[in-house]
N, C-alpha and C positions, 0 to 999 in steps of 0.2 A: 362583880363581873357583869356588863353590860350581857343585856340577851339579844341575841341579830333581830332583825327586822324580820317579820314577818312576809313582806312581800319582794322581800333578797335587792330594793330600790334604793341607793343613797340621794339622798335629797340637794337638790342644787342651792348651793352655798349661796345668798344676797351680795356678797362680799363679789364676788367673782360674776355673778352677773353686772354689777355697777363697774365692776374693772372693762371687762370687755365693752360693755357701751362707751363706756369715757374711748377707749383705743378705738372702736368705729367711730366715735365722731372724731377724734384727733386724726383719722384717715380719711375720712371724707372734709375734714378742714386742709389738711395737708393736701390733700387734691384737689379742692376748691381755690387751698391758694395759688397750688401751683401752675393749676390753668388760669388763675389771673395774674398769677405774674408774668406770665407766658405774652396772655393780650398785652400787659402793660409794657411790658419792653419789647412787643409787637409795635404798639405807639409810640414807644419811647424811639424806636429807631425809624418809623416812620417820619415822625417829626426832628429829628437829627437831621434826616435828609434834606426833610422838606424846606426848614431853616437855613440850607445855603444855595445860593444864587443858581446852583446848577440843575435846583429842580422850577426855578425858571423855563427851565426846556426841556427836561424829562423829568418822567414820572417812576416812583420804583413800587414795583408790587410783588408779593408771593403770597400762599398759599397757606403755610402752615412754618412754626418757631419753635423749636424746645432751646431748650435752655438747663446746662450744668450747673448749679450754684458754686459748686465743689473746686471743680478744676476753671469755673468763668471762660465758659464756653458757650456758645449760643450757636446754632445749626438751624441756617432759612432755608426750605423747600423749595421748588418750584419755581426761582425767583425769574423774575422781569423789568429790565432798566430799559426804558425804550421811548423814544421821544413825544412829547406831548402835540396831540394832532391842534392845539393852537397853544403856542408858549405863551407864557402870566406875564413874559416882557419882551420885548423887542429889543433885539440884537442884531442888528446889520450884517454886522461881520461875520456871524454864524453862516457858514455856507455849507456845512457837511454834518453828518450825526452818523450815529450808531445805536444797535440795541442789541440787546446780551438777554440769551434765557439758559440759565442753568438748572440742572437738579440739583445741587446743592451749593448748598453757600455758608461756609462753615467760620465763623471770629471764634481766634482763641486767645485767653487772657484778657479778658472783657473788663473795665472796671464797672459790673452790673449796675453798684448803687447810684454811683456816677452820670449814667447813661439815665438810670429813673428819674432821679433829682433834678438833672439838667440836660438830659436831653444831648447832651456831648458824648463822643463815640471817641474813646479811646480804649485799644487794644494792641498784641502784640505781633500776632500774626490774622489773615486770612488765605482760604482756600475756597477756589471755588473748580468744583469737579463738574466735566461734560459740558461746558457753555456751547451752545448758540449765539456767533454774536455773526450780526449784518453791519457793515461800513458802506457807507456812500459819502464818497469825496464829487464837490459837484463846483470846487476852482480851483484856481493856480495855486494858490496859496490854500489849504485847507485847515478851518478854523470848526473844531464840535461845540469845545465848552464856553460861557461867557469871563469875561477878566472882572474882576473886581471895581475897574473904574472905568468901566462902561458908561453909556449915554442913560440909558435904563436904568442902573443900578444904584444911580448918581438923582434921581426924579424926584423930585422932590415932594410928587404928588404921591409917593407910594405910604400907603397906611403903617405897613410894618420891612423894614428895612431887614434885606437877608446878608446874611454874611458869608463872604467867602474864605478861601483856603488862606488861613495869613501860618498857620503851620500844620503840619502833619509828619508824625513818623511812625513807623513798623518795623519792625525785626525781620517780617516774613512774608512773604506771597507767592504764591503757589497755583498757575493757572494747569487744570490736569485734565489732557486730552481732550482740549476744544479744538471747534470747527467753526471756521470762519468765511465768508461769503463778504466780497468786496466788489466794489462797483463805481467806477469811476466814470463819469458821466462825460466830464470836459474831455478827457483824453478817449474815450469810449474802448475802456477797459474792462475786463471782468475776469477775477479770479475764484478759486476754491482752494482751500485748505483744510487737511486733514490729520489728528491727531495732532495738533498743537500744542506744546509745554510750555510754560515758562514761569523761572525760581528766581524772586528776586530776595535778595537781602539787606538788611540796613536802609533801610527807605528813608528819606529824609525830602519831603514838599512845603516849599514855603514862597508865598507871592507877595515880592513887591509891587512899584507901580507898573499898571499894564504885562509884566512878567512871573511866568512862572520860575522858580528855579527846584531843580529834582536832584537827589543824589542817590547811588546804589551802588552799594560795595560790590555787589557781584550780579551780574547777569549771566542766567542761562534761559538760552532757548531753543527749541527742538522741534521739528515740521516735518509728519509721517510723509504726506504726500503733496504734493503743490501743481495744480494745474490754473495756468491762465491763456486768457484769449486776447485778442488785440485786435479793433478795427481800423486803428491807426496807427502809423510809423512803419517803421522796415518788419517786422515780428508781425506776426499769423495766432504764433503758438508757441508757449513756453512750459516747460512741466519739469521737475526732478523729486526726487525721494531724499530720505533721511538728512536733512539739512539740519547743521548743529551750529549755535551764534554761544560765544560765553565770550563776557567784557568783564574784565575788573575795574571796579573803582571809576563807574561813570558818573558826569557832572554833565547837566543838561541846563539851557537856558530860552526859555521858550517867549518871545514876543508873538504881536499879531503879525508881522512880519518878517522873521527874522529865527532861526534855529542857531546856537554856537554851541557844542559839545565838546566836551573833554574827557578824555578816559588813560589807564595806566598800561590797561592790555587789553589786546581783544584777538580771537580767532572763531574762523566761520569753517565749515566743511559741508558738500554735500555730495549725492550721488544720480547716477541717472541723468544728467541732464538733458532736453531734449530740444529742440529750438528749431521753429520751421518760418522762413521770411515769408514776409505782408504777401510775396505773389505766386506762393509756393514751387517755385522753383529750385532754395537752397535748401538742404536738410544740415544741422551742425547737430553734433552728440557728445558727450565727455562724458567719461567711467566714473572722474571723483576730483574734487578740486578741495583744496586744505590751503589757509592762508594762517598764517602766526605772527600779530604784531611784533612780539617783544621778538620769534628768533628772524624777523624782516624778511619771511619766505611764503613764497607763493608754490603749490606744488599742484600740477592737473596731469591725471595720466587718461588715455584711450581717446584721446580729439579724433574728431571727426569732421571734414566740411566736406559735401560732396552736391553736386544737382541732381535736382530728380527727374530732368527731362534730357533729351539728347544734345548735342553740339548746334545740329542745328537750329533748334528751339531759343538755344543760348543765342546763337548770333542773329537772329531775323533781325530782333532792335536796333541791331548796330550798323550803320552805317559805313563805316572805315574797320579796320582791321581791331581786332580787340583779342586780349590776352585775356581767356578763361583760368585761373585756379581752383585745386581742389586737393584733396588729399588727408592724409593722416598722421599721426603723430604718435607714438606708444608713450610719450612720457614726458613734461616739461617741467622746469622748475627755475624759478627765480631769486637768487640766491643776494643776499642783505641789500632789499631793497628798502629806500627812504621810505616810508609811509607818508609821516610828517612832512616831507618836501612836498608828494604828491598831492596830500588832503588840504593842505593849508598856503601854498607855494603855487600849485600848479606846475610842480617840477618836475621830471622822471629820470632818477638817478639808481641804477643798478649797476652793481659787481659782476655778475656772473649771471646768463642764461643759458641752461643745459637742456639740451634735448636727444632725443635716442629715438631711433626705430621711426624715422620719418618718410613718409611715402609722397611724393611729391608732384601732381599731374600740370603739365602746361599745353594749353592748343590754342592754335591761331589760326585763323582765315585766310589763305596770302589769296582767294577770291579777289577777295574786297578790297579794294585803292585804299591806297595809303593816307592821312591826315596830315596833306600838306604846312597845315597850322600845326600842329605837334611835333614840339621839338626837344625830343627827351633829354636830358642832365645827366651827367656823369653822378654815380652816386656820393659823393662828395659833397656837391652842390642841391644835389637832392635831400639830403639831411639836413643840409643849412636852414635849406629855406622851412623845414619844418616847426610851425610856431612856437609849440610846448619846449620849453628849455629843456633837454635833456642828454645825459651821460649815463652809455653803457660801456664800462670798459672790456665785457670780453661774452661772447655767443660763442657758444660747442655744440656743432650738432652730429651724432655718430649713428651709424648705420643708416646714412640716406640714400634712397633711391627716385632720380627723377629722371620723367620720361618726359619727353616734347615731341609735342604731335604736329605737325603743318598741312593745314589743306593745299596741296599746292597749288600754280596756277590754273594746272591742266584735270584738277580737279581730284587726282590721284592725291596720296598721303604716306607721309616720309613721316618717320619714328625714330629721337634717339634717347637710347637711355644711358645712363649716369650710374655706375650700381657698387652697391659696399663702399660709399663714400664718408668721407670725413671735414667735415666744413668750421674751420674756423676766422672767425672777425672780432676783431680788437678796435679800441679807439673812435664808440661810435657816439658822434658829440655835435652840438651847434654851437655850443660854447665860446666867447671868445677869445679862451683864452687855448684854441686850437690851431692858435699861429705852429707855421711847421711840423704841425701836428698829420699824422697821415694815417688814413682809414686803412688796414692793413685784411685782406681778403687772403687767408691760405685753403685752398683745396686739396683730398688726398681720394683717389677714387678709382675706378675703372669705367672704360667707354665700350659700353656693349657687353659688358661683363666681361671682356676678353685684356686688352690694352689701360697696362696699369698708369695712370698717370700723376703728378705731383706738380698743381697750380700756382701761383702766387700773384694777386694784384696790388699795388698800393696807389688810394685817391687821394686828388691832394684836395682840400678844401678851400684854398684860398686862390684859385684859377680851375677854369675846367681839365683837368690833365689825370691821364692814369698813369702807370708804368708796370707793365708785366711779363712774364716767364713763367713758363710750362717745360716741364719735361717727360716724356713719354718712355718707358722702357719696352724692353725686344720684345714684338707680337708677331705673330705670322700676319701677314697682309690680307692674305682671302678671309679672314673670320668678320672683316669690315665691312665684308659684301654689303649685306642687308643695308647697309649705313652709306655705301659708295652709289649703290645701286640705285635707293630713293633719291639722288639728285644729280646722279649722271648716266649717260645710256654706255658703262662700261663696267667691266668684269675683273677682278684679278684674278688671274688662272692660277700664279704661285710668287711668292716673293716672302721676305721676311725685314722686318724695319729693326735694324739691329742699335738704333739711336736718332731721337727725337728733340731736339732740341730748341725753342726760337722765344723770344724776349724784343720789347719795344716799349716805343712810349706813346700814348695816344693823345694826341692834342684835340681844341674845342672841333677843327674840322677833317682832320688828318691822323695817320697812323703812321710808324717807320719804325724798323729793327732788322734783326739778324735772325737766320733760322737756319740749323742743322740738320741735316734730314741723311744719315744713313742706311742704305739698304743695301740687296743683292739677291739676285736670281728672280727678278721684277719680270712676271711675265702678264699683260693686259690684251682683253680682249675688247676692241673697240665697234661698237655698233655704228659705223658711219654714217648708215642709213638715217641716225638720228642725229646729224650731224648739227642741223639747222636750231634744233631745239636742245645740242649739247652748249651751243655758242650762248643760247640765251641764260645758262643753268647760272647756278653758284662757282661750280667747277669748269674753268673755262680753259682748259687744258687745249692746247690745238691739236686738232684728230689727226692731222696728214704727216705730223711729225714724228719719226721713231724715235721712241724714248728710251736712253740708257739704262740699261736693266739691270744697273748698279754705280751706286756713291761712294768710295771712287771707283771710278771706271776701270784702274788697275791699282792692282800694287804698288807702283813708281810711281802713281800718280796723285796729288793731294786731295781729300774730299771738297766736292763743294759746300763751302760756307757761301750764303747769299744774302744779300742784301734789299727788303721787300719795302715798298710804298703802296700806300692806300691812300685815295681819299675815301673821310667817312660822309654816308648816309644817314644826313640832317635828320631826318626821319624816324631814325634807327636809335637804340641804346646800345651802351657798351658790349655787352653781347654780341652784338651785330658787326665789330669793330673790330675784337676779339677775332671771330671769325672768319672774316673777311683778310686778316693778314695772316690765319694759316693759312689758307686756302693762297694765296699770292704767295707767300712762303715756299710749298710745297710747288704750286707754277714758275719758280723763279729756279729751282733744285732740279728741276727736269727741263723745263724746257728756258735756258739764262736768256736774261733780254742783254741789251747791248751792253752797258756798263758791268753788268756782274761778268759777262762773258770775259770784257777786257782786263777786270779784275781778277778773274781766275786764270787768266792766262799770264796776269803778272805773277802771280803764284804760284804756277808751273813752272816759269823760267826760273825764279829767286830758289825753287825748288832744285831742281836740275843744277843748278850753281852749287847748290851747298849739297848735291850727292857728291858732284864732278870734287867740291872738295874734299871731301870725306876719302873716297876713294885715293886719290893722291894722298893724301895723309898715311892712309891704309899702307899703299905701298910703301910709303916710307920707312914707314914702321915695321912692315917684314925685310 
């Protein structure tokens, strides 16, 4: 039996002191190596870079490398790609750059040994989180990187010849929440962007001559906040939020001249939009716009176009009479339209545009003389002459209200609104193959909120000609005040319009139809006093005449149907037209000019004929 030690100390084993050293130095070589392998494929991807054409013009730098051996992963710090303040070669055609600073810059699936050996950087994915990148586009055409068979690249004085992209692919790239600052010099441009995304997959770069070509199974991309400026062009100011882009299956071909793209699907959405014109006078707004290649729909809800100065501000510029719009829209959508036709055609062919909840302002100056040289088209021939080839076969738009405003001459101002209407148009085409084809206009609505009415125009496109019908149903006459009142110096005390009806056809200079006009118990108060300036009005009723205070005048008697001519007002559009033969309509049913009189009086006789027969019949028969 052993006797304990004396001083209760076990003695340290040689054995295990020589183990522990061996394991510190196996750790301090392990960490020796693995901050030089760190440098070394610090160099290794430095000169990767450096070995092709494009660090010609930039330079790439960071900070600090680690490196996974494990999973062939490698994580750059700090990084910085940003153009060399004097490029190793001259490239003409470079006329724009950018530069990127990230906190990190992450390649996954590294082939490490690869990258040591030779200096070749193949991997499966990259990420790069938080970039800083700057863009300055400074031509028409804007050219960063150099091509392969450049004037430079071709030199024959160059010592060590670099090589450019003849292939590249990835599985993966992933830009996460950069911010981007762009600057457009020629156009004098300037944007910001915030919280930028974008996921591509399947990457596939390879350059022929002078060409790039790119391919990417899928694109997504995603834009927190977006504000730009503009010193040129009609735009001030442009901004919106949450903007989303996802394309499948894009192909991209990129010359020094020249972009052709092809893809399988794509859709874009965003929000907020906000848009102020070059002279700050218009403001436009939209809640949220959605476009979907494959289902060929466009969908925008909450439009908004409106000024932000007053009428008069809008007209001082204008010399002659000018039509302001403005107004809102709760909801639009374009339903299977061509892309294809559009993007590569320059064609615009749509099935269906819907709209809802549209608020609709019009004002005009009648101040200001007319533009004897303007001579407005039936819209018919206004669509023809429109360049872009296009075919819409049918617009719906419900719930609309529009109001028109008119400064008169006398400086006063007449109002009429349009309200709970229903506007539909078919058949809108330049096409040629629009022989006998007719632009088809139905209206459903009410005038003044009060008088429901049901429109219908049809234009023809192959001569200037309309032809149309309205019909009004039963309103009390005095609710029209407000509406009678802005264009004549007279009153309805009481009446009621038990039946409206008139139809025509409007040629390039003339108008002609027939108009029903029913009422009873028409009682008008006439301001004579404005007699002078009733003569000059729209409403040219003559004051000294008492008007029958009902259509027909009795019982035994036939209503009047009348017969209205107009000549139109070169000056004027269809509207003007329109208007002009109610109005003649309604002065031919009150007060007949010569012909309708002698035609109403053949129609009292043939009338009175055929009671006289009836009545003999009658008694016959008892």
């Amino acid at each position: 039996m052993n006797k304990p030690s004396k001083s209760g100390k076990r003695k340290w084993s040689v054995k295990k002191t020589i183990a522990i050293s061996f394991v510190s130095i196996l750790l301090i070589a392990a960490v020796a190596l693995y901050l030089n392998f760190n440098r070394l494929l610090a160099n290794a991807l430095v000169q990767s870079f450096d070995s092709n054409i494009i660090s010609d013009v930039y330079e790439l730098k960071f900070e600090n490398l680690n490196v996974n051996p494990f999973e062939g992963s490698i994580r750059v710090y700090n990084v910085i790609l940003q153009p060399r303040e004097k490029p190793l070669q001259d490239y003409p055609y470079i006329n724009s750059s950018f530069r990127l600073k990230a906190e990190r810059l992450s390649l996954v699936d590294v082939e490490i040994f690869t990258l040591l050996r030779s200096n070749k950087l193949y991997l499966e994915r990259i990420s790069i989180t938080k970039p800083d990148v700057e863009l300055l586009f400074a031509g028409k055409r804007n050219v960063m990187i150099p091509f392969s068979d450049s004037i430079a690249a071709e030199n024959k004085s160059n010592t060590t010849k670099k090589k450019s992209f003849e292939s590249f692919k990835l599985d993966e790239f992933n830009l996460i929440e950069a911010s981007f600052k762009v600057t457009n010099k020629g156009k004098q441009r300037g944007m910001t962007i915030k919280n930028l995304s974008i996921s591509l997959a399947d990457i596939s770069v390879s350059q022929k001559r002078r060409e790039y070509q790119t391919y990417f199974n899928s694109v997504a991309l995603s834009v927190g906040e977006f504000d730009g400026n503009l010193k040129k062009g009609a735009l001030k100011h442009i901004s919106f939020k949450d903007f989303k882009l996802g394309i499948d299956s894009l192909e991209i071909k990129m010359a020094i001249d020249t972009v052709i793209y092809r893809f399988h699907d794509f859709n874009t959405g965003l929000h907020n939009l906000d848009i102020q014109t070059a002279d700050s006078i218009y403001h436009a707004t939209m809640g949220s716009f959605d476009l979907s290649y494959l289902a060929k729909s466009i969908k925008l809800s909450k439009l908004s176009f409106k000024p932000n100065v007053s009428h008069a501000v809008l007209q001082k510029d204008h010399e002659y009479q000018h039509t302001e719009f403005s107004g809102t829209v709760g909801s639009l959508a374009l339903v299977n339209l061509d892309f294809d036709a559009l993007v590569y055609s320059k064609k615009l062919f749509i099935d269906e545009i819907l709209l809802d909840s549209v608020m609709a302002s019009v004002f005009k100056d009648k101040t200001k003389s007319l533009d004897k040289n303007r001579l407005p088209n039936y819209l018919g021939q206004t669509i023809s002459n429109i360049s872009m080839p296009l075919r819409i076969k049918h617009i719906k738009a419900t719930h609309v209200q529009l109001d028109n405003t008119e400064r008169k001459v006398d400086s006063t101002y007449a109002k009429v609104s349009i309200n709970r209407a229903t506007l539909d148009v078919k058949n809108i085409t330049n096409l040629a193959s629009k022989t006998n084809l007719l632009l088809d206009v139905n209206a459903d609505g009410y005038i003044a909120n009060k008088a429901h009415f049901k429109a219908s125009l049809s234009f023809h496109y192959e001569k200037p000609q309309f032809d149309f019908t309205c019909e009004v149903d039963k309103f009390s006459l005095p609710d029209l005040n407000p509406l009678i009142q802005a264009y004549t110096p007279a009153k309805i005390l009481n009446g009621v319009s038990d039946e409206l009806i008139f139809s025509g056809t409007a040629e390039q200079t003339k108008a002609s139809g027939t108009m029903k006009f029913l009422y009873h118990d028409l009682e008008i108060d006439l301001e004579l006093q404005n007699q002078a300036k009733w003569k000059n009005s729209v409403l040219t009723f003559a004051a000294n005449t008492v008007l029958d205070s009902r259509n027909p005048s009795s019982a035994n008697l036939p209503p009047r149907i009348v017969k209205f001519h107009i000549d139109r007002d070169m000056n004027k559009g269809f509207v003007n037209v329109i208007i002009k033969s109610v109005l003649s309509g309604l002065k031919e049913t009150m007060i007949m000019s010569k012909e309708n009189r002698k035609a109403y009086q053949k129609e009292i006789k043939e009338k009175r004929r055929a009671d006289k027969k009836e009545m003999k019949e009658s008694k016959k028969k008892s």
